[in-house]
Steps between C-alpha positions, in 0.01 A plus 500: 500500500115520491542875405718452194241232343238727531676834320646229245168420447349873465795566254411211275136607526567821388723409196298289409242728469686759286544206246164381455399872479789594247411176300115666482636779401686428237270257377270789473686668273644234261109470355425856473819459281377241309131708418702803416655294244271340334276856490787635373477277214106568455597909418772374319252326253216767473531733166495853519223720367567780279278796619478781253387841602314812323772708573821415325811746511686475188848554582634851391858617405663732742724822308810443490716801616834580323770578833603803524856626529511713892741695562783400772423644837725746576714432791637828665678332774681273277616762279614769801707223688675308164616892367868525650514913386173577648589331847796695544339838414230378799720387739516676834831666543741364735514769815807594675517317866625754738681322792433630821815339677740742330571832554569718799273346823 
């Protein structure tokens, strides 16, 4: 009985632990929050400063090029395989099968 008091007691230690360090923690980082902030609000207020330089580009008009009309690509597949007349001049003749189970044997 001795035994389980004193792991009861290491557990409790240990959680305990965790929670004071996670409270830290997160204490921690709610007031770096709260500076961010209010710096935030410091560059929010500050003006900004024209700077003019020696070397202005004036902005300059870029030609405007009339399309031109290309002509349509010539397809030569297209044109071979939608002609009915010239597939049938093209077509491979059918050849004669010659049965070799007939006849004298």
């Amino acid at each position: 009985m001795r035994q389980a008091t004193n792991a009861t007691k290491a557990v409790l230690f240990w959680v305990s632990l965790l929670l004071v360090l996670g409270s830290l923690f997160l204490t921690s980082c709610q007031s770096a929050d709260s500076d961010s902030v209010d710096e935030a609000a410091q560059v929010a207020d500050v003006e900004p400063l024209l700077i003019e330089t020696a070397t202005a580009v004036s902005p300059t008009e870029e030609p405007i090029l009339e399309p031109t009309e290309e002509p349509a690509p010539v397809d030569n597949c297209l044109d071979c395989h939608t002609n009915k007349d010239l597939l049938i001049q093209t077509a491979d003749p059918e050849e004669e099968v010659i049965s070799e189970n007939e006849g004298e044997g």
